[in-house]
N, C-alpha and C positions, 0 to 999 in steps of 0.2 A: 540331861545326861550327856556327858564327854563320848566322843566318839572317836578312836584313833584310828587315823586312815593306816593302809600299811606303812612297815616301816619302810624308808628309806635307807638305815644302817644304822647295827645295832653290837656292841659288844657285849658276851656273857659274862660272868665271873662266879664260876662255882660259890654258893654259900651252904659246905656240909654242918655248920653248925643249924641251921635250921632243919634240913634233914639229909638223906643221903643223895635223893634224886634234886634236892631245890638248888637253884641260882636266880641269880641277880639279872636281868636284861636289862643294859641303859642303851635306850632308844635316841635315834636322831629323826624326827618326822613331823607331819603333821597331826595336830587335835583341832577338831572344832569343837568349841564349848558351847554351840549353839547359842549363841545370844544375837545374831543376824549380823553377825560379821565373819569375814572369810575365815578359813583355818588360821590357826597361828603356828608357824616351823617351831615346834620345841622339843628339847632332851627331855627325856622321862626314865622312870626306873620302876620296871614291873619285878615284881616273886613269880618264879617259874617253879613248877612242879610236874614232875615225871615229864617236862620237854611244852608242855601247856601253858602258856600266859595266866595270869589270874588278874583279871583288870577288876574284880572285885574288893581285893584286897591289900590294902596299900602295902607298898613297901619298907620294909621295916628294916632298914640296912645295920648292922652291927657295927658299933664302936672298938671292938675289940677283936683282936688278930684268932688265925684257927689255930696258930701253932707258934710256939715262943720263938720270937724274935723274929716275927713274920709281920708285914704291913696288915693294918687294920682292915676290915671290909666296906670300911667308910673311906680310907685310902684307897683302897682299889675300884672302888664305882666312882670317886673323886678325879682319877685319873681316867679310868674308862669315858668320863663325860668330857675332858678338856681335851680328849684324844680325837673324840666326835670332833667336837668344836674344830680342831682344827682340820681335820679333814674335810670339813664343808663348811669351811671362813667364807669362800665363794656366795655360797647359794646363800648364808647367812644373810650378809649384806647386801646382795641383790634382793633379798627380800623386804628387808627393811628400806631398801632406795625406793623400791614398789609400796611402800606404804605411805611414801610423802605425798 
């Protein structure tokens, strides 16, 4: 079983088409996938409901905008992840120099 440590940094993005209290949280952090090697730094995308994570159930990001002529919900965690990205280019690469 995955085990995410806490986040490190994380943007929301309301998604009222699944319900009123749900969003999106794309995570910047560690998982260990338990296979005996160290965590791995990676972006992820949980469904929040009423303010709660649900690491149970995958995220299921919409193709389709809430309101015409509005960016999609795949555009907007699409962006929320390259945003991570760049705010922790740093720590990214220092990680990956640590694995040589």
């Amino acid at each position: 079983m995955t085990i995410h440590k806490a986040p490190i940094d994380y943007i929301t993005i309301p998604a009222p088409q699944h319900s009123e209290d749900a969003e999106y949280r794309v995570v910047f952090g560690y998982v260990d996938w338990q296979n005996g090697k160290k965590p791995n730094l990676s972006i992820y995308v949980l469904m929040v409901y009423g303010g709660k994570p649900n690491y149970r159930m995958v995220a299921h990001v919409l193709t389709t905008s809430n309101n015409e002529n509005e960016l999609s919900d795949l555009d907007k965690v699409m962006s929320a992840m390259q945003k991570l990205k760049d705010r922790h280019i740093h720590e990214i690469s220092k990680y990956k120099l640590d694995e040589d």
